[in-house]
C-alpha positions in Angstrom: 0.0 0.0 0.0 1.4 3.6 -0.8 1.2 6.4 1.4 0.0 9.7 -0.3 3.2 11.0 1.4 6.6 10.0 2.6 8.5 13.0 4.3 12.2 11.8 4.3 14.1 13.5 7.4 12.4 14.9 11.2 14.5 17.9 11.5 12.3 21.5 11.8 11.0 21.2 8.0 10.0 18.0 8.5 8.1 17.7 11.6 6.7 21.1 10.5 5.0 19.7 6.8 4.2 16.4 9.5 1.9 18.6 12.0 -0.1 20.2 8.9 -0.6 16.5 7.2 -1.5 15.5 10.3 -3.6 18.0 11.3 -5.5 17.4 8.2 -5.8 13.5 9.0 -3.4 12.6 6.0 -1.8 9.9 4.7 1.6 10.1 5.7 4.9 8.6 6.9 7.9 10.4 8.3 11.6 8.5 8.3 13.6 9.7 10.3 17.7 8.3 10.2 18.7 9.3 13.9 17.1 7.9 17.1 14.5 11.4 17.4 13.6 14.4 16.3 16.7 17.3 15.2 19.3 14.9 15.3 21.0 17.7 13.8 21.1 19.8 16.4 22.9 17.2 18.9 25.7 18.0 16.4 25.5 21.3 15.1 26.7 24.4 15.7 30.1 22.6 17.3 30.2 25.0 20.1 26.2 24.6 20.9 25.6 28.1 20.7 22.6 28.8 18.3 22.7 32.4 16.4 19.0 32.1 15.0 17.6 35.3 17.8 15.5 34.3 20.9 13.6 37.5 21.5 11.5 36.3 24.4 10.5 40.4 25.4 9.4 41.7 22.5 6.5 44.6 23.9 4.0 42.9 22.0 0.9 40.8 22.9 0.1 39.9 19.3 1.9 36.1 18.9 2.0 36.7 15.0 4.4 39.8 15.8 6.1 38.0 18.3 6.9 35.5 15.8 8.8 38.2 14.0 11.5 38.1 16.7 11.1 34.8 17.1 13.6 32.8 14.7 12.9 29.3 16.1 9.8 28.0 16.8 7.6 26.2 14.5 3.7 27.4 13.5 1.3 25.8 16.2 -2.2 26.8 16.9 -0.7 25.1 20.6 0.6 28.2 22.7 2.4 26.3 24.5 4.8 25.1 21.5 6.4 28.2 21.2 10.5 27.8 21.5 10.7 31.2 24.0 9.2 29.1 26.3 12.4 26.4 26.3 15.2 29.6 26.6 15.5 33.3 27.8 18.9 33.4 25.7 18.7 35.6 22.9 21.2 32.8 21.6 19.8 29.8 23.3 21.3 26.4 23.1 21.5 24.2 20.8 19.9 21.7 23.6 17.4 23.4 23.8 16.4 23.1 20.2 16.5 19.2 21.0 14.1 19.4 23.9 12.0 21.4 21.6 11.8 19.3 19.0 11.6 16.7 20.6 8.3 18.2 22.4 6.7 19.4 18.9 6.7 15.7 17.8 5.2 14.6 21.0 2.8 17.0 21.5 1.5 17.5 17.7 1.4 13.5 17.3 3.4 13.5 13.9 4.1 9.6 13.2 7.5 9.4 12.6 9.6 6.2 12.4 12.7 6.6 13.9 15.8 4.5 13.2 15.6 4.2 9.8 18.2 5.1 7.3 16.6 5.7 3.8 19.5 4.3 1.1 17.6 4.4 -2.0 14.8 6.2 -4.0 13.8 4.8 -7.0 10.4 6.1 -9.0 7.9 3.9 -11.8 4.9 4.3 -13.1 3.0 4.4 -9.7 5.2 6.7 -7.5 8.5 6.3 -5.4 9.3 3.6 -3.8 12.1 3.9 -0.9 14.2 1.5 0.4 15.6 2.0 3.8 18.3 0.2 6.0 17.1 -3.3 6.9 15.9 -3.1 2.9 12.5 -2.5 3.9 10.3 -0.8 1.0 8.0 2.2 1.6 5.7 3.0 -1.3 4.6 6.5 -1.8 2.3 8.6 -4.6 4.9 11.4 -3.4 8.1 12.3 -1.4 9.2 14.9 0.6 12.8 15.1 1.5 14.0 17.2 4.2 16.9 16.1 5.7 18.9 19.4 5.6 22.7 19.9 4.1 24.6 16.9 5.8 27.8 16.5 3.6 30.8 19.0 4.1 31.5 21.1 0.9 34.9 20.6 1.2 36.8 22.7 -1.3 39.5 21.5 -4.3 42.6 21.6 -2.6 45.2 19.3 -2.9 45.6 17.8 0.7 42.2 18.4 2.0 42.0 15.1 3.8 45.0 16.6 6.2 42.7 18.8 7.2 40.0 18.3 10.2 36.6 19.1 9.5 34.6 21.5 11.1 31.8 18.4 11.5 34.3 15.9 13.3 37.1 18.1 14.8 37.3 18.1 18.7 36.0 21.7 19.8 37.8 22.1 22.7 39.9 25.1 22.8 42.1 23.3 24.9 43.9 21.3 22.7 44.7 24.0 20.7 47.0 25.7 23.7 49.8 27.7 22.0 49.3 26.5 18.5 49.0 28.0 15.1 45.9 27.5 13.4 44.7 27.5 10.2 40.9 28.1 9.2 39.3 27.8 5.7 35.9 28.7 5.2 34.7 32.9 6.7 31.3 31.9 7.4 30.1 31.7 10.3 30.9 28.2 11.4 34.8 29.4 10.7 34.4 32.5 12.7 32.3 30.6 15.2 35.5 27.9 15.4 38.0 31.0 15.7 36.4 32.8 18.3 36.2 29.4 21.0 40.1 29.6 20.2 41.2 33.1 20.9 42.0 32.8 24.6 43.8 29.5 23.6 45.7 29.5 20.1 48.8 31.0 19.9 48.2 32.5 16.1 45.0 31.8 14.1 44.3 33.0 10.6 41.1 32.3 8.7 41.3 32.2 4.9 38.7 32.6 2.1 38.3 34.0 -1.4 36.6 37.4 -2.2 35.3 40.0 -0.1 34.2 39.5 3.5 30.1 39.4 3.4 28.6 41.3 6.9 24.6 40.3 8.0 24.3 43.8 9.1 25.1 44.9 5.4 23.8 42.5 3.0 20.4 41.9 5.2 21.0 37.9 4.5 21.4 36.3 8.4 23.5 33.1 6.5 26.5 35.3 6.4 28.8 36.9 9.0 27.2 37.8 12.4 28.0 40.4 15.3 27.5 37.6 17.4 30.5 35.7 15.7 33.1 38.9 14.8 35.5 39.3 18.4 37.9 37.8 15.8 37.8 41.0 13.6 38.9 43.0 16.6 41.8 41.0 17.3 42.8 41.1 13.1 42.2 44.6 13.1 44.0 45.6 16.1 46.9 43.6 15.4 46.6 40.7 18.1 48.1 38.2 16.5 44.8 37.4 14.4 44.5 37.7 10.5 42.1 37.4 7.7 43.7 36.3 5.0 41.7 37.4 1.2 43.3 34.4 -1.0 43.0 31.2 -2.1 44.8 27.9 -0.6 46.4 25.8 -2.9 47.9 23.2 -1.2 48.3 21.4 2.2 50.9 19.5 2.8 52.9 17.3 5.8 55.4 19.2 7.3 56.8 17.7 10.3 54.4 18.2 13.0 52.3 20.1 11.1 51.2 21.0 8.3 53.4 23.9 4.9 50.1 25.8 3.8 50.7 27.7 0.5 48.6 31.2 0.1 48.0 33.4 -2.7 47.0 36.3 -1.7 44.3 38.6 -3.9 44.7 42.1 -2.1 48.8 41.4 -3.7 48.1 40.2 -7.2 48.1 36.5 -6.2 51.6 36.4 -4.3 52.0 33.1 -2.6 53.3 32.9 0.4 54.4 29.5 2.0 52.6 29.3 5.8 53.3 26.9 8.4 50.5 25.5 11.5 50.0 23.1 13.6 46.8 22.6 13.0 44.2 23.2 9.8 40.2 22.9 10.1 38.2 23.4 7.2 35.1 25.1 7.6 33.6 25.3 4.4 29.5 24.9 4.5 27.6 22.0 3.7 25.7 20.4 1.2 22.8 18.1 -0.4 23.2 14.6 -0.5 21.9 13.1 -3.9 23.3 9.7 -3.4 20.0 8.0 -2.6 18.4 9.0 -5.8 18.9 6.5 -8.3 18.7 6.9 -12.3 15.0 7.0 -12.2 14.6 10.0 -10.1 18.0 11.8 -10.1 17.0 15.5 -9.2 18.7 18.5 -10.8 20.8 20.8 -8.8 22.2 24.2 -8.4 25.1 26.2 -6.9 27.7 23.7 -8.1 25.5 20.7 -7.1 24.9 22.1 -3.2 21.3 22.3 -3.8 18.4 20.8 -5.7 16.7 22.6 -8.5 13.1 22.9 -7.2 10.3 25.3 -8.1 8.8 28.3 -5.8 6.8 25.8 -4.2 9.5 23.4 -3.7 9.0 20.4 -6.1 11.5 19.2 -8.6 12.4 20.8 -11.2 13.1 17.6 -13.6 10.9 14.7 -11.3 7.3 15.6 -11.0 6.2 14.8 -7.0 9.5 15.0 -5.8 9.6 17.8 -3.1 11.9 19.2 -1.1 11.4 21.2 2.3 13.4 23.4 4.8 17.0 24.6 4.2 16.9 22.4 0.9 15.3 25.0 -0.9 17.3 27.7 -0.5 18.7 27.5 -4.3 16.3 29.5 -5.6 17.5 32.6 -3.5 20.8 31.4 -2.3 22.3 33.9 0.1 19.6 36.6 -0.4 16.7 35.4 1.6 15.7 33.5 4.7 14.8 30.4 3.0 17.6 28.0 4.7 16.4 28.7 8.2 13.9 27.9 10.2 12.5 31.7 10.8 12.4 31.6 7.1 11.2 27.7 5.6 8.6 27.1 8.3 6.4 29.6 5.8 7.8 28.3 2.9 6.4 25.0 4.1 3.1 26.3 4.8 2.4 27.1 1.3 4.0 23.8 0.2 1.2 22.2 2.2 -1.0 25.0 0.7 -0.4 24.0 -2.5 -0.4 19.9 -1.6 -4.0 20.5 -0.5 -4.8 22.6 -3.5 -3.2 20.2 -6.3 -3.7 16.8 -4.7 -7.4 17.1 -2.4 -9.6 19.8 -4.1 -9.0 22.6 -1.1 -8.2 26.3 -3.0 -5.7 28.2 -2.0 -7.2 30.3 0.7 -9.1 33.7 -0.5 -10.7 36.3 1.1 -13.9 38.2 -0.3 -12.7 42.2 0.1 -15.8 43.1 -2.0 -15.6 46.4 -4.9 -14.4 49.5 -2.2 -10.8 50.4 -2.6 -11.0 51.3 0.8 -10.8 48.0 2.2 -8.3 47.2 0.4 -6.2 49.6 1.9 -7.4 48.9 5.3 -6.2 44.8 4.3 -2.9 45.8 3.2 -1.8 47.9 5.8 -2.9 45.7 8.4 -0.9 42.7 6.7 2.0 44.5 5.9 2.0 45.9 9.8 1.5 42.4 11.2 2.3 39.8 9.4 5.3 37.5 10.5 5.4 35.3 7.0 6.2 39.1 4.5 8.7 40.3 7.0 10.7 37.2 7.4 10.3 35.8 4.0 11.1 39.5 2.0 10.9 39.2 -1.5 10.0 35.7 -1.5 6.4 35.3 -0.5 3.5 38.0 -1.1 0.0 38.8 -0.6 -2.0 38.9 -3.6 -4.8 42.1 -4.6 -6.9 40.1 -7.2 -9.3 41.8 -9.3 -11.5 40.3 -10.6 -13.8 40.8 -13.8 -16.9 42.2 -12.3 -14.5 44.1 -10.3 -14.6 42.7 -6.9 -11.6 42.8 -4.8 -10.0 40.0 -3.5 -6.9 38.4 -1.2 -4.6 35.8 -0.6 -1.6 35.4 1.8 1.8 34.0 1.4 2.0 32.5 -2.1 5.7 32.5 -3.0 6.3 35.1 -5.7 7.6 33.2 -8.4 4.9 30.9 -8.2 2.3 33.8 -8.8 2.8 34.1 -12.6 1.3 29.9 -13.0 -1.0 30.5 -10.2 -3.2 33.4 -11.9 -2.5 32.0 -15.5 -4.1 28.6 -14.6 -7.0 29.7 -12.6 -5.4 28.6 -9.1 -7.0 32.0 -7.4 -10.4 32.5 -9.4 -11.0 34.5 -12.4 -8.1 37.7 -12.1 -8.3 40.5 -14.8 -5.2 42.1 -12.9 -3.7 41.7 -9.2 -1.0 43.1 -7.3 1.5 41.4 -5.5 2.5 43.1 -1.6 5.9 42.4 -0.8 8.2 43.8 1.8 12.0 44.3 1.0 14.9 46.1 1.0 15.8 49.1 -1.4 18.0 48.8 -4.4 21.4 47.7 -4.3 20.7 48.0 0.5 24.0 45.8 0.2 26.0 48.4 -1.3 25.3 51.0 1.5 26.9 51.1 4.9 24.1 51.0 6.8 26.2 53.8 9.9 27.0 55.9 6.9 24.8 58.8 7.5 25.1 60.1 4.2 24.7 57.1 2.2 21.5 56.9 0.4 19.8 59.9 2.0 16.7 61.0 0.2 15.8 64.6 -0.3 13.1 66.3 1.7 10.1 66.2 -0.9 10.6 62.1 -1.7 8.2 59.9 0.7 7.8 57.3 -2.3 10.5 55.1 -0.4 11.9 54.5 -3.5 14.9 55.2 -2.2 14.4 53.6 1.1 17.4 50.7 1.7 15.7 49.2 4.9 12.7 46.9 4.7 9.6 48.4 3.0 6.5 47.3 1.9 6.7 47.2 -2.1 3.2 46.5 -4.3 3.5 45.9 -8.3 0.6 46.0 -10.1 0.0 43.2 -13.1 -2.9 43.5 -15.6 -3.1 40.5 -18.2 0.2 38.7 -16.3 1.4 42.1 -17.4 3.5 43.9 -15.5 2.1 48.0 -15.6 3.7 49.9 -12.4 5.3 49.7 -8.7 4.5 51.5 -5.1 6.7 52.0 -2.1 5.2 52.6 1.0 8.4 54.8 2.5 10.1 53.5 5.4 9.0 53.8 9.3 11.1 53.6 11.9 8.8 51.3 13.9 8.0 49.4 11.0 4.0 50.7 10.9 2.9 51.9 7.5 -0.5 53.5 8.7 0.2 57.2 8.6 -2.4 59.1 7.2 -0.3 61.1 4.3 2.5 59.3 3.9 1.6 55.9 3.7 -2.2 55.2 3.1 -3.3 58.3 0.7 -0.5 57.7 -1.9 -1.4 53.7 -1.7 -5.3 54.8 -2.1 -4.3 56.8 -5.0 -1.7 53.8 -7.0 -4.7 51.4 -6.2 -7.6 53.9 -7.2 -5.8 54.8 -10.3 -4.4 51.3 -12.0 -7.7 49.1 -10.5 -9.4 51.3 -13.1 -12.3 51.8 -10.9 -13.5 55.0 -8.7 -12.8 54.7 -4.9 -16.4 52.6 -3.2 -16.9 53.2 0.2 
């Protein structure tokens, strides 16, 4: 017998597609390789310090704004499965992810089989079938594979098996007491390794190819932290700490240790011969398409870290083979929020959207706004101002303004933007002579501009378009025919509420008024 679903992996994404299917009384199975729930996280990060933000005071009573602050938990109707309820830390533990996880299965009843490896998937003529471990064989109309990024990206240098790896080195700083260390990698599992050895290593000196990428500057959490840049201090203030901007070409044995050879970019690709006593590479992670065979081999992206999948997460190349949680991150690699949890547990909601639409006759959930313009307005801003799924997922999922023929208004929440274009073309949200799709984001080219710069990107007195607005805005683009016509900034707000009377809702009343192509209804 095949199960409508077989959700491969019980990390976050997994366990958070499980509680919807289950919710709905689906047919589902989830295999799970490690003994419970986040086996990742009894691993990772190596130093158990999580940097995904624990905002447990926030001011607000609203849970859906809460949730904005909140980068860990899952989405519950339960009140009780909320993650600020496991750790005051604004970095909690990586424990305490466990304990949480652990808990969501519990509590939310997802049926998960624990203990079983899955070695093989294989697709015919009537669906997948997977064969796990013991060489048991789960059938399945369709899979779901969520088992995160678990092989090192280890980079092609000669002599990169001398080097430990930043999954199976020993973190304690200990062992590294008066030694000279070498890190490759300047994310922030590199800079997270080089700060637990600053009061221990003698020398330590990170390496990496082109520039240095900061969170607070490119607005993409994935690269490097406050949390993780003491080491830029000691670099910069000449404690025996470098960066080093170059490429490593080889490691090799050198007594003890280990004869690194650098070339440097900043010095038109110098080399300069390096000696350590120890080398950890620290280089990211990536998918594992070894248990697809011939049948179902998926497409990938960013030099094979990633499978190719579509807006709403399915294969690009194997029809019914989806993928969920940091898998999906491809699409929007280092610009989004799509490989963390604060960012795929939405992304996962309108997979399951879309699951329910395409597989069990439920439509994409629309609300009836009626002809006024006015309440349009009144919609928008109150999404915009509230919603946790627009501010976390920026630029990747938006509300959608549909018009329709007779000229009723109506809405829809969280579709992921490059699945809109299909969606209204096949019929997905009703009849739609034209639509506009509410985003928030960050200005053009926000990761150009120093954010403490105060004279970078400062917009003249008359301008309250926020078209030149670098922090996150709500952005609305108007389509008529699939066609797009025109674009409106609501201008920044320092408290992140677009409701003021002249700046914010009269110009949106006025772009909505004018390209609906009907008057303003009470």
């Amino acid at each position: 017998m095949a199960h409508d679903y077989l959700i491969i992996g019980a990390g976050p994404a997994g366990l958070q597609l499980a509680a919807f299917l289950e919710r709905d009384g689906a047919d589902y199975m989830v295999l799970e390789r490690g003994g419970g729930p986040g086996t990742f996280f009894t691993r990772f990060p190596r130093h158990r310090t999580l940097i995904s933000i624990n905002k447990v005071h926030t001011g607000y009573d609203d849970p859906e704004l809460r949730l904005r602050m909140d980068w860990n938990s899952l989405l519950s109707d339960d009140p009780e499965l909320l993650f600020t309820r496991y750790s005051r830390r604004y970095f909690p533990a990586a424990d305490d992810m466990v304990r949480y996880l652990r808990d969501f299965a519990e509590r939310t009843g997802v049926r998960v089989r624990y203990g079983t490896a899955v070695e093989r998937v294989a697709r015919d003529a009537d669906g997948f079938a997977v064969t796990d471990a013991t060489g048991g064989t789960w059938r399945a109309r369709r899979v779901v594979v969520a088992t995160g990024v678990p092989l090192p990206n280890l980079p092609s240098v000669p002599g990169i098996e001398l080097a430990e790896r930043y999954d199976t080195f020993d973190p304690d700083p200990e062992s590294f007491t008066d030694q000279r260390v070498l890190v490759l990698g300047r994310g922030n599992s590199a800079f997270e390794t080089a700060d637990s050895l600053m009061e221990t290593a003698a020398v330590i000196h990170l390496v990496g190819s082109g520039s240095l990428r900061m969170a607070w500057r490119s607005h993409y959490v994935g690269h490097l932290r406050a949390v993780n840049n003491n080491f830029l201090d000691s670099y910069q203030l000449k404690s025996q700490n470098a960066l080093l901007d170059g490429r490593v070409l080889e490691i090799r044995r050198d007594g003890d240790g280990f004869r690194v050879p650098v070339a440097f970019e900043r010095v038109d690709e110098v080399v300069k011969d390096l000696h350590y006593d120890r080398v950890i590479v620290a280089t990211g992670f990536r998918f594992d398409a070894s248990v697809f065979d011939g049948s179902c081999t998926p497409e990938t992206v960013v030099d094979g870290r990633f499978p190719a999948v579509t807006a709403v997460g399915e294969s690009v190349n194997v029809p019914e083979l989806y993928f969920a949680g940091t898998l999906t991150q491809g699409r929007d690699f280092k610009k989004s929020t799509t490989g963390f949890i604060h960012g795929f547990r939405y992304s996962v909601r309108a997979l399951h959207r879309e699951l329910r639409r395409r597989h069990h006759g439920e439509p994409w959930p629309v609300a009836e706004l009626g002809p006024g313009t006015e309440g349009a307005v009144r919609r928008i801003v109150e999404r915009v101002n509230r919603s946790s799924a627009l501010w976390q997922q920026f630029g990747v999922l938006g509300d959608l303004l549909l018009l329709a023929p007779d000229g009723t208004l109506r809405y829809a929440e969280e579709v992921p933007v490059g699945h809109v274009p299909r969606a209204v073309r096949a019929g997905h949200l009703g009849e739609v002579a034209a639509h506009a799709v509410i985003t928030l984001e960050y200005g053009a080219d926000h990761d150009r501009v120093d954010p403490f710069d105060v004279t970078a990107g400062r917009p003249s007195q008359q301008d309250t378009s926020g078209l030149d607005g670098r922090y996150l805005h709500p952005v609305l683009r108007w389509y008529r025919a699939g066609e797009f016509v025109a674009e409106h900034h609501l201008t920044e707000n320092l408290e992140n509420e677009w409701d003021d009377e002249a700046v914010h809702l009269a110009p949106l009343r006025a772009f909505l008024t004018t390209y609906r192509g009907a008057p303003v209804a009470p």
